[in-house]
C-alpha positions in Angstrom: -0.3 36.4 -0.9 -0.1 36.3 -5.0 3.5 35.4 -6.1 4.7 36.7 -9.7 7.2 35.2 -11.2 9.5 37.6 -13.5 10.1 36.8 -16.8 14.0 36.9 -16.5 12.8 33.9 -13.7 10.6 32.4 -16.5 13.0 32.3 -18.8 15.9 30.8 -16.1 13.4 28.3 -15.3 13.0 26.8 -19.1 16.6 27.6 -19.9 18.7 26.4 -17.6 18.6 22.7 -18.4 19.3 23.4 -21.8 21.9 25.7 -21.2 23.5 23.2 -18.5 22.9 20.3 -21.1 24.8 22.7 -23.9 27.8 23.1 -21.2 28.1 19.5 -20.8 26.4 18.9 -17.3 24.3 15.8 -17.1 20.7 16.8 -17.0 18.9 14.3 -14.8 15.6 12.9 -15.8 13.7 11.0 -13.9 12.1 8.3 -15.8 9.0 6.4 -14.3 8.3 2.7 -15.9 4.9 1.7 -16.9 5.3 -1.0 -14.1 6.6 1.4 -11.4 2.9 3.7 -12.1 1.2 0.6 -11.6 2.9 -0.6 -8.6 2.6 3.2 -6.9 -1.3 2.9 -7.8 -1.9 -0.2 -6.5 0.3 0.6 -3.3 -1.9 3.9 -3.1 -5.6 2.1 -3.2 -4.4 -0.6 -1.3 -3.0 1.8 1.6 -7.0 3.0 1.6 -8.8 -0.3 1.6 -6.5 -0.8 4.4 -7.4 2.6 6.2 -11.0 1.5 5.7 -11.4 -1.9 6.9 -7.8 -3.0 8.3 -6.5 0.1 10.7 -9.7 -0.2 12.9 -7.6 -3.3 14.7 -4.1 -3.6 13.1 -4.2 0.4 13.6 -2.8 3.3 10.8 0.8 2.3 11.6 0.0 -1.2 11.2 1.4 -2.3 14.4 -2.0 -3.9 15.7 -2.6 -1.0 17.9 -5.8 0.0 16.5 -8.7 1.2 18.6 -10.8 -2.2 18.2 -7.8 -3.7 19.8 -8.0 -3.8 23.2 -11.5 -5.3 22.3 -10.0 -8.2 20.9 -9.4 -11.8 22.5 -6.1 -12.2 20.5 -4.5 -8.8 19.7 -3.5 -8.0 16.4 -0.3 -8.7 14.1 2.4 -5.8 13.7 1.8 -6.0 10.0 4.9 -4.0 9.3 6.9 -7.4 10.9 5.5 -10.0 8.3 8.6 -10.6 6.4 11.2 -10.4 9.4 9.2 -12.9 11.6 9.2 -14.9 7.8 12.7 -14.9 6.7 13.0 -12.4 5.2 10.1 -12.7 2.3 6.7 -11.7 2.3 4.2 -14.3 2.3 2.1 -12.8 -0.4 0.4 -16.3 -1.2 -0.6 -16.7 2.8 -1.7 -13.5 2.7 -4.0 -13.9 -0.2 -5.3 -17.4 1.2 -6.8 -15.6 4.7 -7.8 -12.7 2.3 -10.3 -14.9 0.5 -10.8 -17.9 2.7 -8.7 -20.3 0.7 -6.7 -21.1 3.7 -9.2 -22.0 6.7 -6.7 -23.0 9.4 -4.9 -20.2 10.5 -3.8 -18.2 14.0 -5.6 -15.1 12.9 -8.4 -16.9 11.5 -8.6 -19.6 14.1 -11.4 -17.4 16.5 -12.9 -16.3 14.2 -12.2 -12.7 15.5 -10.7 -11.2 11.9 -13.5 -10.9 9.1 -12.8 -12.9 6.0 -12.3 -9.9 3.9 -12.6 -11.2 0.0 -16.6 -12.3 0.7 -16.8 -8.8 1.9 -15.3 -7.2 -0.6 -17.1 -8.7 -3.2 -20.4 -7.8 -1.8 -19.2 -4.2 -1.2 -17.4 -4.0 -5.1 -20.1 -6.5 -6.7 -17.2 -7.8 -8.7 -14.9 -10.6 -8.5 -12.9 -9.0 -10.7 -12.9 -5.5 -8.5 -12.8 -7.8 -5.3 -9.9 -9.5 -6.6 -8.2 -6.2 -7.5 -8.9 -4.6 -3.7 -6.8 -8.1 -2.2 -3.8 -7.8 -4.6 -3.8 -4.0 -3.9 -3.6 -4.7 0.2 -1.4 -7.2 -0.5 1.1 -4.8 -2.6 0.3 -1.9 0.1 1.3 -4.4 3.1 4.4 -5.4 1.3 5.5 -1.3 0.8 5.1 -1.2 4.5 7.7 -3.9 5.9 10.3 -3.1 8.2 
């Protein structure tokens, strides 16, 4: 079905904030920061590196219902819990130390059963710089997701 706009519509649809701004009613304009762009960008690319190599066991809610799972010695984290089962703040700093293997000793790392993802990356991006980009964007996407 082909919709066609009138131009008595057009004209409503460029005029009317001007005529309401002219009348004295606040015109609303939603102003995006630089900083909010790159925060929604890096949320967005990091919600697909997680889709690609994270929902497999933690699942796409996040919960750690995945269909690897039930496959798994030690089920998964609810990701979406991090900061309540950590008063309140998100441990970005642990988070980017099991990312990259800075951090060797840890419950999700200590069978071995989740993959050291920044070695990974890196050999899938060739980059440290592009690997390094893919764990702060995870990081920023599993912060947006906290309950």
């Amino acid at each position: 079905m082909r919709i066609v706009a009138s131009p008595c519509a057009w004209w409503l649809a460029c005029a009317a904030p001007l005529l309401m701004a002219s009348a004295g009613v606040a015109v609303a304009q939603v102003q995006t920061s630089p900083d909010d762009r790159a925060r929604s960008l890096a949320i967005e690319a990091g919600r697909e590196t997680y889709r690609q190599f994270c929902a497999p066991c933690h699942g796409q809610d996040a919960r750690g219902n995945g269909p690897v799972a039930r496959l798994l010695l030690n089920p998964p984290v609810d990701l979406t819990m991090v900061s309540r089962r950590n008063n309140g703040e998100f441990p970005e700093i642990m988070f980017e130390a099991m990312l990259t293997f800075t951090r060797l000793q840890t419950a999700a790392h200590g069978t071995g059963q989740m993959p050291i993802w920044g070695p990974v990356f890196k050999s899938v991006d060739s980059s440290e710089t592009l690997a390094r980009a893919r764990v702060v964007n995870l990081i920023a996407y599993l912060e947006s997701i906290q309950r």
